[in-house]
C-alpha positions, -999 to 999 in steps of 0.1 A, spaced: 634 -146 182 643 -143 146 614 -134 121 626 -149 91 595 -161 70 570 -147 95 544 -124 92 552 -85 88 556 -84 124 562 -110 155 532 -114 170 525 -133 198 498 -160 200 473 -148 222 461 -184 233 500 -193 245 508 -162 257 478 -167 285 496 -196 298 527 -177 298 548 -192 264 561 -168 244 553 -186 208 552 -164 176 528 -169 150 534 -173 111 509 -153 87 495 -172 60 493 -147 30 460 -163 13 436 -163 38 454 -131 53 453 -143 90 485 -152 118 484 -189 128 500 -207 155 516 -238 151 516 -252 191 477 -246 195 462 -242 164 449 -206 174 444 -185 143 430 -148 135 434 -113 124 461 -88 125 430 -72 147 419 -99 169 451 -109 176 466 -76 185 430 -69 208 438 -105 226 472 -95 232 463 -61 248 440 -81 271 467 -107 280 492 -76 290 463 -63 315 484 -91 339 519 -74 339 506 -38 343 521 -32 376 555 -49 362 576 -20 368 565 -9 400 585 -16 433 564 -19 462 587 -7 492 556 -6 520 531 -38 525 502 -35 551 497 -64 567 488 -55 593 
C-alpha cells in the first residue's frame, strides 16, 4: 500500500490484523499514537509493534513444507 500521509512507517493495526485484514494505521502527530480508521484501535509505536509480534505467532510455520503426515 502506498504510505503517503501515514505515520513514519506502515504499520499494521493489531486489532484487524487478528481477523486477518491487512489495514494500515495513520499516526496522529499530537497525541503521538497510530490510529486505525476501520476499528477505532489506537496506541503506541510500542504497543502496537508488541501486538503485532503476537499476531505473527500464527504464521510461524509459513514457510515450512510438510512432506510426511502421521495419521496413522
Amino acid at each position: 500500500m502506498a504510505q503517503a500521509g501515514k505515520g513514519r512507517l506502515n504499520y499494521r493495526c493489531p486489532s484487524c490484523f487478528m481477523r486477518d485484514l491487512d489495514i494500515d494505521m495513520f499516526y496522529d502527530k499530537e497525541k503521538k499514537e497510530y490510529y486505525c480508521i476501520r476499528c477505532q484501535y489506537t496506541g503506541s509505536e510500542e504497543d502496537v509493534l508488541a501486538k503485532n509480534e503476537m499476531v505473527r505467532t500464527r504464521y510461524g510455520a509459513m514457510h515450512i513444507r510438510y512432506t510426511k503426515f502421521d495419521f496413522d
